[in-house]
N, C-alpha and C positions, 0 to 999 in steps of 0.2 A: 559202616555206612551211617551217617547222621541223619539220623530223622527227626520229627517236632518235637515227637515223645524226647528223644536224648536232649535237645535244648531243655523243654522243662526242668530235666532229670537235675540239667546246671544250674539252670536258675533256682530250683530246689533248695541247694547247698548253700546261694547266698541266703535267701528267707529265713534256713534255717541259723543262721549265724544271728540274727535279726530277732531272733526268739520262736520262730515257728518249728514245726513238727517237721524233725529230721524224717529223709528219708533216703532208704538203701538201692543203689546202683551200682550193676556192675561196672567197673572202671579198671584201666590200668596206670599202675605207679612210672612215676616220671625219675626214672634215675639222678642218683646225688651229682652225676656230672653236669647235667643238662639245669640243675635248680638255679642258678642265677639268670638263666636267658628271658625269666617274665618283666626280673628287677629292669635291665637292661633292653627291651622294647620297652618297658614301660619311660625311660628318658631319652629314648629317640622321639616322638615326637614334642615334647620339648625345647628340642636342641632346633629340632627343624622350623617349629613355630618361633621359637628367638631368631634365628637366621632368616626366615622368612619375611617378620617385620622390620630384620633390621634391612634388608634391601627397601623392599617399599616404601621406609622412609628418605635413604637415600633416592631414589626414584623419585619420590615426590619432590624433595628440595630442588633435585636437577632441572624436572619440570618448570619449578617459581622461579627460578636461576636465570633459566631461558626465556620463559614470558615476559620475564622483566627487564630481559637487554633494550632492551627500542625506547622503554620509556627511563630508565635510572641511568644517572651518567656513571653514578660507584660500579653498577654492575657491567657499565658498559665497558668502564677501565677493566674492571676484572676477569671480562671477556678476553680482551683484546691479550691481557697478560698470559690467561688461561690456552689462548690460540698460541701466543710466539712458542709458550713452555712445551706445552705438544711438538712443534716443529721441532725444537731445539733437545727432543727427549734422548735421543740417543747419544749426544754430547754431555746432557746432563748425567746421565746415567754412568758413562763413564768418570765423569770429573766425581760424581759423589761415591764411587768404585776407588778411587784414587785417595778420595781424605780419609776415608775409611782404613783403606792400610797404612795409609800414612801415621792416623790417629793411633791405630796399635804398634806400629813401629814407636810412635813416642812415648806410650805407655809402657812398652819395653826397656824404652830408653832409661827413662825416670825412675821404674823398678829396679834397674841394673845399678844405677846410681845412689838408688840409696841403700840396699844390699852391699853394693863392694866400697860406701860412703867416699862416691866419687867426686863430693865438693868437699869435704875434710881435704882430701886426700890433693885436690887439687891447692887449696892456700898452703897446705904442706910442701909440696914444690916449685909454687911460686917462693916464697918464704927461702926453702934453699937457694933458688936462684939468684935471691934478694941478699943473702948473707946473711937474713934475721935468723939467728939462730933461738930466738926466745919465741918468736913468732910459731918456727916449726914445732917446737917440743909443745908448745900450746894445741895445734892442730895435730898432731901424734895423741897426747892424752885424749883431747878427746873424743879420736875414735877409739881408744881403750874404754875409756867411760861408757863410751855408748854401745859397744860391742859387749859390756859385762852387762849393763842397764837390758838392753834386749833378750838376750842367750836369759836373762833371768825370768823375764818376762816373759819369753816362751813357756821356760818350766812353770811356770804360776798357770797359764794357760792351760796348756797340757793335762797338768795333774784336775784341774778344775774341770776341764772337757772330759775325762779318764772316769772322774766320781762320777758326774751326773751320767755319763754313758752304765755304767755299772749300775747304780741306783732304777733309772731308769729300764735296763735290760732286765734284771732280780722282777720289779713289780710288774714288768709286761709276760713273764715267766708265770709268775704266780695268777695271772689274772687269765693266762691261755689256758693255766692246768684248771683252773675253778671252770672255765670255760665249756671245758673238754667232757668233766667229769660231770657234772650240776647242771641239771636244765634248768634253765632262764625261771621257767614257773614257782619251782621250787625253790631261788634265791630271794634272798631279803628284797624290799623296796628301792633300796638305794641301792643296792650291788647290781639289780637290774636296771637302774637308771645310768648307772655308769657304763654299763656296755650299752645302753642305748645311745648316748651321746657319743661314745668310740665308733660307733657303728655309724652314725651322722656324721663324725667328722668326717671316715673315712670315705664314704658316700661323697662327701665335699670335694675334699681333696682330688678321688678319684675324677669328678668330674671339672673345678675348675682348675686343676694344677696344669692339664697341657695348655689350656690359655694364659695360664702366667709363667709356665715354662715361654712361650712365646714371645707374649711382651715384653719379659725381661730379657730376650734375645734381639728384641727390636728393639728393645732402650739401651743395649751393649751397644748397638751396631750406629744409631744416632749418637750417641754419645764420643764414639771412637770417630763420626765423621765433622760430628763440632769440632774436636782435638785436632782434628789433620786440617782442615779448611785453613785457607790462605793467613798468614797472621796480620795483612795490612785491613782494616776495618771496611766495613761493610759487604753486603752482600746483592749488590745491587745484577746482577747474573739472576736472581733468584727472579724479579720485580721488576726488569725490565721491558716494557708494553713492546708490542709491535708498531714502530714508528720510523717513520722519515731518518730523523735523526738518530736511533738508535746506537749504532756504533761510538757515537761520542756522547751517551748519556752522563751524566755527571754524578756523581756516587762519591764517599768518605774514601774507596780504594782509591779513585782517578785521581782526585784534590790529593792525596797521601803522595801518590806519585812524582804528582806534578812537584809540587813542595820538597820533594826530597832532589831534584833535578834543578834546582833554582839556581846552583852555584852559588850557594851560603856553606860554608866549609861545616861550621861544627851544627847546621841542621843534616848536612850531608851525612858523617857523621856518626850526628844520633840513628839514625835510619841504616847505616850500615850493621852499628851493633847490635840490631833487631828494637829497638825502641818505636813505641805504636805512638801516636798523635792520640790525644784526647781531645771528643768531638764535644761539648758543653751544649751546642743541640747537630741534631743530629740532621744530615742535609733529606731536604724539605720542599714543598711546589712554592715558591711564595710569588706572584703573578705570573709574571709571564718571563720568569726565571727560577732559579733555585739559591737559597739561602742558608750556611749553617755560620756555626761558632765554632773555634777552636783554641783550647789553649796551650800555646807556644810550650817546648819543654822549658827546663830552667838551665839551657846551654850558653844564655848571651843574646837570644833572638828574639826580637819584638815585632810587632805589626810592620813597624817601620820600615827594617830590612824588608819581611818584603812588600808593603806598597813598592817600595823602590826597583824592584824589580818585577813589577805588573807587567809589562808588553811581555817577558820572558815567561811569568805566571799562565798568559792565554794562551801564549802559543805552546807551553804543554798540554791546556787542558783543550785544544783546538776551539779557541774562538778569538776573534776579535778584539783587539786592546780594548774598545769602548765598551765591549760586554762583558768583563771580568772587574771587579771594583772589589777590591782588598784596604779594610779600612781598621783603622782603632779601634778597641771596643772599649768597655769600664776601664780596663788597664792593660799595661801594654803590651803584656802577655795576651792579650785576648785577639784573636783576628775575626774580625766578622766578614764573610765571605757573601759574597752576591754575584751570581752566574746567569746571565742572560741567557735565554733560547735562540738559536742560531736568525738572527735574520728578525728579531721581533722590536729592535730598534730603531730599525731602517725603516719603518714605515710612521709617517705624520701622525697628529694628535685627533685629525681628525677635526670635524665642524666644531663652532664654538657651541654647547649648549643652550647657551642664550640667544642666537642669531636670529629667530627669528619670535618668539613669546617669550614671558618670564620679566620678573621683579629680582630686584637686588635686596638683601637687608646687610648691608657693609660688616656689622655687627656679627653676621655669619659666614664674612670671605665671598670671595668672588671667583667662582671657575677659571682655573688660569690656565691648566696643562694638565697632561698625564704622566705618573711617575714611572720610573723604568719598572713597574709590575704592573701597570697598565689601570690603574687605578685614576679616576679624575680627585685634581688635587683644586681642595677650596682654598686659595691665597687668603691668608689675613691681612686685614685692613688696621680698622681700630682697634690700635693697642701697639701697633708696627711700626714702623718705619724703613723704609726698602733701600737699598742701591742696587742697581742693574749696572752692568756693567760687561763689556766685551771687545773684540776687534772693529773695524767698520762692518757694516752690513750682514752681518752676525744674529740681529732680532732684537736687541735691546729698546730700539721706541719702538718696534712692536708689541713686545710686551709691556713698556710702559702704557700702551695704548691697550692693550686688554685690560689692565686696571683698570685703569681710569674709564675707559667704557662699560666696566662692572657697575663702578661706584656711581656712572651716570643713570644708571637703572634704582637707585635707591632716592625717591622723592626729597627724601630730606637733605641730602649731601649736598655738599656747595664745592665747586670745582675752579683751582685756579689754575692756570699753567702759561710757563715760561720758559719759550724754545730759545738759545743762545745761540742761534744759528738762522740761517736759514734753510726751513728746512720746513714742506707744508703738511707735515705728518699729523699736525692736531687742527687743522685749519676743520674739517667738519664738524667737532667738538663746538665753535664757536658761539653758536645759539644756546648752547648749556654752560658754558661759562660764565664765571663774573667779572673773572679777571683773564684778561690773554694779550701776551705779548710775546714776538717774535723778532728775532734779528741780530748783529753782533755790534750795532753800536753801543756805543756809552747809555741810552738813553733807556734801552733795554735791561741793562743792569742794574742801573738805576731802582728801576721799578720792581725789579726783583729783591734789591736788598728793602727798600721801600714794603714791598710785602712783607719777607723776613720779620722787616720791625712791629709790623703792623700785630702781624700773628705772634711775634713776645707779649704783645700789650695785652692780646686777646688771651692769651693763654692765663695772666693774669687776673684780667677779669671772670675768668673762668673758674680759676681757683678760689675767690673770690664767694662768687654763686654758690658752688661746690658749699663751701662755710659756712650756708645760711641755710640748707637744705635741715629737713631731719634728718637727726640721725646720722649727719656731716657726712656723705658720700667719700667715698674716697677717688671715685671717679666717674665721667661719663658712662653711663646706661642709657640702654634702648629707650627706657621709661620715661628718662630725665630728658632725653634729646627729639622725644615726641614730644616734650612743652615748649611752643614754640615761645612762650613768654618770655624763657630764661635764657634761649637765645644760648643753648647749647649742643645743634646739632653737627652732625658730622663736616670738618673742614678741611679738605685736600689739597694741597697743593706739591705739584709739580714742576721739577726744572729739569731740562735735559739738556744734555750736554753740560753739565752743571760745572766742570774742570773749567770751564769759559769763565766761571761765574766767579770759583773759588781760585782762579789764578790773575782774574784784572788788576791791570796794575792800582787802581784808585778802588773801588768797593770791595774785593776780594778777600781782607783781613775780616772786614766787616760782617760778610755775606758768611765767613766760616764763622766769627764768635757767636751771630745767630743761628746760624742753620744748629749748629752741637746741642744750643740751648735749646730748640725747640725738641732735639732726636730725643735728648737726655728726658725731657719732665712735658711734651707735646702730648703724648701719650696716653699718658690720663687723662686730659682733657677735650680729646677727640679731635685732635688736630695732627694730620699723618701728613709725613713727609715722603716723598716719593723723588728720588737721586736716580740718574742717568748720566754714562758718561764710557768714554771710549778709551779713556785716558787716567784708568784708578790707580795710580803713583800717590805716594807719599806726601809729592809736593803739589798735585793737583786733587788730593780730595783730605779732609784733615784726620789725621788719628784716630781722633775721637770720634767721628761720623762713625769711623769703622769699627772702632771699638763700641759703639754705641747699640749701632743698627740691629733689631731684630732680624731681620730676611734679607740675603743678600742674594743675587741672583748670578754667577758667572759662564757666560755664554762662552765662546773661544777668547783665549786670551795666548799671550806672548812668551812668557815666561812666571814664575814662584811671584817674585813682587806685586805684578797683575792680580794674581791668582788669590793669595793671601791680603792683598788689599781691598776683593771688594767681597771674601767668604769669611776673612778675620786671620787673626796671627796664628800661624802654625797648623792651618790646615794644608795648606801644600804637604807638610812633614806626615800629617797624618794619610795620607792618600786620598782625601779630596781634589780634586785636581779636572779644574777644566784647560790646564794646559792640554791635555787630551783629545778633546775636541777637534775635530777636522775642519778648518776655514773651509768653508763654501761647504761640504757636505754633510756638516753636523750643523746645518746653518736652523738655527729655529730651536736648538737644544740646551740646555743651561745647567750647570751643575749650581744644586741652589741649598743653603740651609736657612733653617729656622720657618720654614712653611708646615713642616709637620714635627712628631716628634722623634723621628727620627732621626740618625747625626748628619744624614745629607738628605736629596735626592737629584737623581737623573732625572729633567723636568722636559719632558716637549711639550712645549706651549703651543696652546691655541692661537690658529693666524687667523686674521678679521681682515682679509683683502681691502688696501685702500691704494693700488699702483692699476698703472696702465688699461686707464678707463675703467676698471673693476671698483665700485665704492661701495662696500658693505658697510661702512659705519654709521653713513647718515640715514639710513632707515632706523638703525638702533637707535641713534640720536633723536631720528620723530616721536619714538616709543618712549623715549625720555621723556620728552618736553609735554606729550601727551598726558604720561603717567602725574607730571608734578603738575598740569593743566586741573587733572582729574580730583587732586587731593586740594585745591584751590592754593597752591604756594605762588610763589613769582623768582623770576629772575631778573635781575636788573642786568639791561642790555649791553654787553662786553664792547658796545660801539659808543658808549657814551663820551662823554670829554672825559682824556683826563687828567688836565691838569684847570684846577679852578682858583690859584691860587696866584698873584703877580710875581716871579721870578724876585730871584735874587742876583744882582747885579756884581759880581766876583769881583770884576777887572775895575770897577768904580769904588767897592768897598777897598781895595788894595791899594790905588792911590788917593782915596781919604786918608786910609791910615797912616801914608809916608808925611802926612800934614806939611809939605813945603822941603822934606829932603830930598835932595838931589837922588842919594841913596841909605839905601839902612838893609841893616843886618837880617839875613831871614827868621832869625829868632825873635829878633822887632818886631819884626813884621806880624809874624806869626801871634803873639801875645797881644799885640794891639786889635788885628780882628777879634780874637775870641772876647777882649774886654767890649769889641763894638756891638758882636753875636753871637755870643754865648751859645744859642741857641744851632747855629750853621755853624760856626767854626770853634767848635768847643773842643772838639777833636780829632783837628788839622795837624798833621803835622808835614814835613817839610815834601813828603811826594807828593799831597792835595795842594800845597802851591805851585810847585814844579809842573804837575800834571793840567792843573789850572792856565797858566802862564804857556807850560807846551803846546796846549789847542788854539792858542792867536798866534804862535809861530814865535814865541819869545820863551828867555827862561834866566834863573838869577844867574849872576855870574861869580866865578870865585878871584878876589883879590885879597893880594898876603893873606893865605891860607883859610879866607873865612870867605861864605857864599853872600853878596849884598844882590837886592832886587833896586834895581836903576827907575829910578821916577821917570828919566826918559822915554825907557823903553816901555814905561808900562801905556803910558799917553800916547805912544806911539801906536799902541796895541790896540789901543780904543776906539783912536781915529777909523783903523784900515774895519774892523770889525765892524762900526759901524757906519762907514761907507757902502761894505760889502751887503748889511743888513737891507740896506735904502736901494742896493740895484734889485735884491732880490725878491723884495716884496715890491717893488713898484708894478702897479696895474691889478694887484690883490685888495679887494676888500679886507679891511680888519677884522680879524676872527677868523679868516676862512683856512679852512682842514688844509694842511701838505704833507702830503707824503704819509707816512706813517706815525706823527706826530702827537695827533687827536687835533681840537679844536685849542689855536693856540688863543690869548686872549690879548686885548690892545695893549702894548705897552707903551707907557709916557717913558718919555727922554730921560735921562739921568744927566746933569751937567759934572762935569768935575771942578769943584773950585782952584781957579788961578793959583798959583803958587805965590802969588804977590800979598796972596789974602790970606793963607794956612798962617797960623800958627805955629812953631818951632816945639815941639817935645820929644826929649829924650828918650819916651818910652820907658817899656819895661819890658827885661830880660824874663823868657819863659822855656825853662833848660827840656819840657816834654816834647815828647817828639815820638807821638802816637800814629798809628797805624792808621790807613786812609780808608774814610768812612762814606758812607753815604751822602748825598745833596740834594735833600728833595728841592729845594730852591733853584736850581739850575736851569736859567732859562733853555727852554724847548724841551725842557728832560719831562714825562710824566710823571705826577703824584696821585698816590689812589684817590678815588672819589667818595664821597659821604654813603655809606650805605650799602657796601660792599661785606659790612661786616656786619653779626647781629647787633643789633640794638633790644636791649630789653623792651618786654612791652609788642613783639613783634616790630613789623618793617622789613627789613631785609636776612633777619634771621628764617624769614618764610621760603628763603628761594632754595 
């Protein structure tokens, strides 16, 4: 029976160990069986206190895990992951039951194989199969080699494991009998030191050796279920959330799949003989799709093959042609892969962000669309140069029309534009313009290449200003084009339908030698061309444009030619491809490069309603005019006259110069005006007479094998034209507006001198016979007007 006195009695015993005064209690001894069980409670709690914090911390993390689902989106994913994995545990369980033997079956395997040296053994009887009989004796030695190299290596082994076991057995012998016989008190310092530390390791071992017997049983059994797991790459089973789409999530297995079913023989193939695809990144969220790299083996297969076989590519991986885009990458080994989310292309771009506040700096791009990752994409301006380009009704003045109502949001910018058609898609623009012309006559072309020339000159002067700056800029800056002095800020112009432009029979050569030159070196000097057209062929837009162009824009097109004519040569080959595109229900979608840096993008543009009653652009346009109101600039009004200049009288300079011949040769002819007007027919050649002479309803004629212009017919030509002239200005004041023409101005008569009174000259032979250019002289044609363009010093550099 314990009583206070017997605790003391204990407590005594320690004290006295302490230095105090021992003292004598009866007690009883605790038998040599029982002496290890105080060591042994004394590491039970211990073990209980480590097990007990290590749950509570678990507990605690679970707790923050959970608080944190509602507000973190990572945790929220890792919820939702954490949810499917629970459902799916009992399949899981099984399937990592299965890698698991499977991984020790192939550890087996490999054992077996190099024990009985079963790839020796196999080139040995291919080799016999083969007849190489040098081959086989080669693989015979050496598994003799290796079978003496080994059996040796065991005995080295052996005997080395033999000594230290023996060595080690003698000194654990001698150190049990010192043990046995010698009390601890009575050995040396160090002789006791060293069983103190035997006795701590063993104390060690005893207690953390079942936990690393365990670990290492747990790193066996991961290790054998890594070896057995699938051997096509990823592990997207592991990762994949609880979703809609789930069953077709897109993983490095499914793309492995898909790719090896392509019907390409030698990728088929390589995948037959167990060969694994290497992933250079590894597939990833990248918008509102999935994104990796891959590089092709080294069997013969490039991107190419398969772009080529995209629509076969979706429909393995279950999506839609328009959301799988398989392109080129550095090289042509490389495929860069881009996998849409089921359904996230099918929906519009959305309002335009500008629609109803906001400022432009052109210098920063203009909001145009959102890329197939769902990203808003800022078009560049200055420094670009665009072609748009598509089927009819497709979005292309659309989106010329979201530029250009960017660039009107930017005070400084000056806007010109010229529709080849009719067509009243820029008619709100109006009050922000400087220049605007509309229609598919001659006289609309006119004024386009007329601009063209104007913006060479300008570009000129620009380069010009540029040379005189410190520090010689190399090009238009924000800085440089806030001085309105230098009269170099932003200058835009636009043409659509521009194949009108670049295929007229009479300006057309013209309108393309300029347009190249402004693509090629406009640039620096902050003059951007903006190309529209339904029709991007070869013969309707020039090489060079295309080869030139920064940003090409391709909505639905027809066929490769289309395709590569307005994104550049040999994107079709690479899998850029808005042949793709679905007429009428991809309508508003553009496959575009050079807007970012990336090698394409799937662009849905932002639509700015201007049909059927619906007019969103001319409120933007108030904000315009407002903004450039605000910063004190001006606009000179797009309804001015414009032509201020007296015509030039074609059909009267062409029989001057016949001076009294009945007829003459067109090459006469032709070297005789240019010596009269250098200036207007300098470079005339034989379709700007034809073309001239075709519009009064006449033309040269060929006799013995050479074309002559008849004095007759030209006087003939003169009469009826200007008969015609006199019914249809009769009861019109002079000067007064018709039609679309501008304000025309009085013209005096032109006589033709009598053929009684010309002079006879021979002429002079002029073998050129140059492409058909421009005439700003042409009565009724417009010519730009003074002030359209900057003038240093301000003026109309302010609008």
């Amino acid at each position: 029976m314990k009583t206070p006195e017997n605790n003391r009695a204990v407590n005594g015993d320690v004290n006295a160990c302490n230095g105090l005064v021992r003292k004598v209690f009866d007690a009883e001894f605790v038998s040599g069986s029982r002496a290890p069980e105080p060591r042994a409670s004394a590491q039970r709690p211990l073990v209980r206190y480590l097990s007990r914090a290590a749950w509570m911390w678990l507990a605690a993390q679970w707790r923050r895990a959970v608080a944190a689902v509602s507000t973190s989106d990572t945790v929220r994913h890792a919820w939702s992951v954490a949810v499917y994995r629970v459902r799916k545990a009992p399949v899981d369980a099984v399937r990592l039951v299965w890698f698991t033997v499977r991984g020790v079956w192939r550890w087996t395997a490999k054992a077996w194989t190099w024990f009985t040296y079963g790839d020796l053994r196999a080139d040995a009887r291919t080799a016999r199969v083969a007849g190489d009989a040098e081959a086989r004796r080669q693989a015979q030695e050496l598994i003799r080699a290796d079978a003496q190299a080994r059996w040796a290596r065991l005995g080295l082994v052996l005997t080395r494991g033999l000594t230290t076991a023996a060595v080690l057995a003698v000194l654990g012998g001698l150190l049990w009998l010192i043990d046995s016989f010698l009390d601890r008190a009575d050995m040396w310092d160090w002789l006791a030191t060293v069983y103190e530390v035997i006795d701590a390791f063993v104390l060690i071992t005893a207690t953390v050796g079942p936990w690393l017997a365990f670990a290492g049983l747990v790193g066996v059994l991961v290790a054998a279920t890594v070896e057995g797991r699938d051997t096509s790459p990823g592990a997207g089973w592991l990762v994949r959330p609880d979703r809609d789409d789930a069953d077709s999530w897109v993983d490095e297995r499914m793309v492995s799949k898909a790719l090896a079913h392509l019907g390409i023989a030698p990728l088929a193939q390589f995948f037959k003989t167990g060969g694994q695809l290497h992933y250079t990144i590894a597939a990833r969220k990248d918008g509102d799709g999935t994104a990796m790299q891959i590089r092709l083996p080294a069997v013969g297969v490039t991107a190419d093959h398969v772009a080529d076989r995209r629509d076969r590519l979706a429909a393995n991986i279950g999506r839609a042609t328009l959301e799988v885009w398989p392109t080129m990458g550095d090289e042509a080994c490389i495929l860069d892969l881009w996998i849409a989310d089921k359904g996230a292309l099918s929906s519009g771009a959305g309002e335009w962000p500008l629609q109803h506040d906001g400022t432009v700096d052109v210098f920063d791009g203009v909001p145009f669309g959102l890329s197939q990752r769902g990203a808003v994409i800022n078009a560049p301006l200055i420094g670009a140069n665009w072609l748009v380009g598509g089927r009819p009704g497709q979005g292309k003045s659309a989106a010329l029309r979201t530029l250009l109502l960017g660039a009107a949001l930017d005070p400084t910018a000056e806007l010109w534009v010229f529709v080849m058609g009719e067509s009243p898609d820029f008619d709100p623009f109006a009050p922000r313009l400087t220049r605007y012309r509309m229609g598919m006559d001659d006289t609309v072309a006119e004024a386009a290449v007329q601009a063209l020339s104007d913006l060479v000159e300008e570009m000129e002067r620009r380069g010009k200003v540029l040379g005189e700056q410190p520090g010689r800029p190399p090009k238009v800056s924000r800085k440089l084009a806030d001085r309105r002095s230098l009269g170099l800020h932003p200058l835009i112009i636009a043409i659509d339908e521009c194949h009108e432009l670049f295929q007229h029979e009479k300006y057309g050569k013209q309108a393309a030698v300029l347009a190249v030159r402004l693509v090629k070196r406009g640039r620096k000097y902050g003059i951007v061309l903006l190309l529209a057209t339904q029709s991007p062929t070869k013969d309707s837009i020039p090489r060079e444009i295309t080869r030139n162009v920064m940003c090409g824009a391709a909505f639905s097109v027809a066929d490769q030619v289309a395709n590569d004519g307005l994104l550049g040569s040999g994107k079709y080959k690479a899998g850029i491809r808005a042949t793709e595109l679905r007429m009428g229900k991809d309508r508003g979608t553009a496959v575009a490069v050079g807007l970012t840096d990336n090698v394409f993008e799937l662009v849905r543009g932002f639509y700015i309603p201007f049909e059927d009653g619906t007019d969103m652009v001319s409120p933007v346009i108030a904000r315009a005019l407002s903004a450039i109101e605000h910063t004190g600039r001006e606009i000179t009004a797009s309804s001015r006259p414009v032509i201020e200049a007296a015509p030039v009288d074609h059909l009267a300079d062409i029989a001057a110069v016949l001076d009294g011949d009945t007829r003459a040769r067109t090459q006469t002819v032709l070297s005789r005006l240019a010596a009269r007007n250098p200036d207007v027919y300098g470079t005339w050649g034989f379709s700007d007479l034809k073309a001239e002479m075709g519009t009064h309803g006449e033309r040269p004629r060929k006799i013995r094998g050479h074309m002559y212009v008849i004095a007759e017919e030209v006087a003939r030509a003169i009469t009826r034209r200007d008969s015609d002239t006199s019914a249809q200005t009769q009861g019109e004041a002079a000067g007064e507006a018709r039609g679309s023409g501008g304000v025309l101005p009085t013209r005096l008569p032109q006589q033709t001198p009598p053929p009684d009174q010309a002079k006879h000259s021979r002429g002079r032979r002029n073998q050129r016979n140059r492409s058909s250019t421009e005439n700003p002289g042409k009565p009724g044609d417009p010519a730009p007007s003074p002030g359209t363009l900057p003038q240093p010093g301000g003026g109309a550099d302010d609008s």
